[in-house]
N, C-alpha and C positions, 0 to 999 in steps of 0.2 A: 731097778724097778721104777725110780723114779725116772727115768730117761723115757721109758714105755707111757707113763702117762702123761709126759711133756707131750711126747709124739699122736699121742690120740687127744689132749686138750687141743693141738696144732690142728691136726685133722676134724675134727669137730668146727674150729674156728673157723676154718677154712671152706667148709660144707656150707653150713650160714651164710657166708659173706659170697659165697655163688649165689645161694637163693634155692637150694635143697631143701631144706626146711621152710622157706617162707609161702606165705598165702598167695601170693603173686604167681604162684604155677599152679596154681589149681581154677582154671577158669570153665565159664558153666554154660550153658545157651538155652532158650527155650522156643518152641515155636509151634504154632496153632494153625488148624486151617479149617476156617468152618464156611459153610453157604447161608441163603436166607431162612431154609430151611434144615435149620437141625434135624428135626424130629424125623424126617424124611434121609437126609443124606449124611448127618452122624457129625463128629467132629475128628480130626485125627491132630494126633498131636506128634511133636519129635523133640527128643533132650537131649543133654550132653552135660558130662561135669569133668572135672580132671584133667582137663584138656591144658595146652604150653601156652598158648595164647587165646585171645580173645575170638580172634579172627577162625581158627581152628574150631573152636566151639561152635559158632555164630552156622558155619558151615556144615557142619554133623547132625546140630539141630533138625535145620531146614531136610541135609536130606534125608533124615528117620523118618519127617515128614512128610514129606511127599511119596515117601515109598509105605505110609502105613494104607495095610491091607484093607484094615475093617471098614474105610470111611473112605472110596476112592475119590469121589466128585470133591469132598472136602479136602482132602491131602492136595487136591489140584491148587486152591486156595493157601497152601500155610504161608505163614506171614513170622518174622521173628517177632515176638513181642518182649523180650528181652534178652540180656546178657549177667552174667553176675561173675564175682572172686571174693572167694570165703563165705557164699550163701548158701541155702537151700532154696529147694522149688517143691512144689506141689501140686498135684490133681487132681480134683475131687470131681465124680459124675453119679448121677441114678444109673446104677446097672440095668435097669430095665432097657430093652431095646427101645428103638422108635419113642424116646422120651425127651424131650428139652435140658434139662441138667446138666452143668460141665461149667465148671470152674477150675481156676488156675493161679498163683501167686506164686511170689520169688520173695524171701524176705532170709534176715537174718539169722534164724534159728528154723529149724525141721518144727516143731512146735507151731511159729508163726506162722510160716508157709502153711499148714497144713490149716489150720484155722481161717485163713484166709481163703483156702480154699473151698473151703465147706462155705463159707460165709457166701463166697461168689456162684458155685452149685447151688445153693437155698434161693437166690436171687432169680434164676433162669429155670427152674425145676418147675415152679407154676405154685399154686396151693396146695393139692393135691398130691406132690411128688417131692415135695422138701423134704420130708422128713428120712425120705430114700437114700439122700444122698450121703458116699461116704469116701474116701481117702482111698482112692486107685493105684498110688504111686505118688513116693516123697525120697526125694533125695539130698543129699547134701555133698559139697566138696569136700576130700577128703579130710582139706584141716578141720571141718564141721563134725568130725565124726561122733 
């Protein structure tokens, strides 16, 4: 009995010291593509989390982005605006078509990101359309869960 749990403390050890369970394989991307005009041609956005590397990520993003449907002129535009390991990200927009609204953050906790996001939709949304805006999509890396 005891030889069986030597041999799975070993294998456990061993898992770790690859980097199976560490934060460092779980990598994230984010990326935006908006015109001078929102209200008109939309924003498109593209994500990625869980991804082996950075560079993987970074690449997935972009092209969710460019290939989103709803906002072609914009997806023409996406742009990375960030990269993350071990975080979440967030979206916050006014579902109303043809409206200004749409915010974005990457922070450490789903909670933050999300806040953040709202915070930056309330910003772009106008007076009239802040109070519209709500959390589209929030994710986190899997060690985030």
């Amino acid at each position: 009995m005891s030889k069986i749990i030597a041999v799975n403390a070993l294998g456990a050890l061993l898992l770790l010291m690859t980097g199976a369970f560490s934060p460092a394989a779980a990598f994230g991307a984010l990326a935006v593509g908006s015109t001078s005009n929102v209200v008109k041609d939309g924003v498109a956005f593209g994500t990625a989390v869980n991804y082996a590397t950075e560079a993987e990520a970074r690449k997935s993003a972009i092209d969710y982005c460019t290939k989103f449907k709803g906002a072609p002129k914009a997806a023409a535009q996406c742009r990375l605006v960030g990269s993350f390991n071990a975080e979440c990200y967030a979206i916050a927009m006014d579902p109303k078509a043809g409206t200004p609204g749409a915010g974005w953050a990457i922070a450490a906790t789903k909670t933050i990101a999300e806040q953040r996001a709202m915070e930056n939709c309330k910003a772009t949304a106008g007076k009239d359309r802040r109070e519209f805006c709500e959390v589209a999509e929030a994710k986190c890396d899997d060690v985030k869960k």
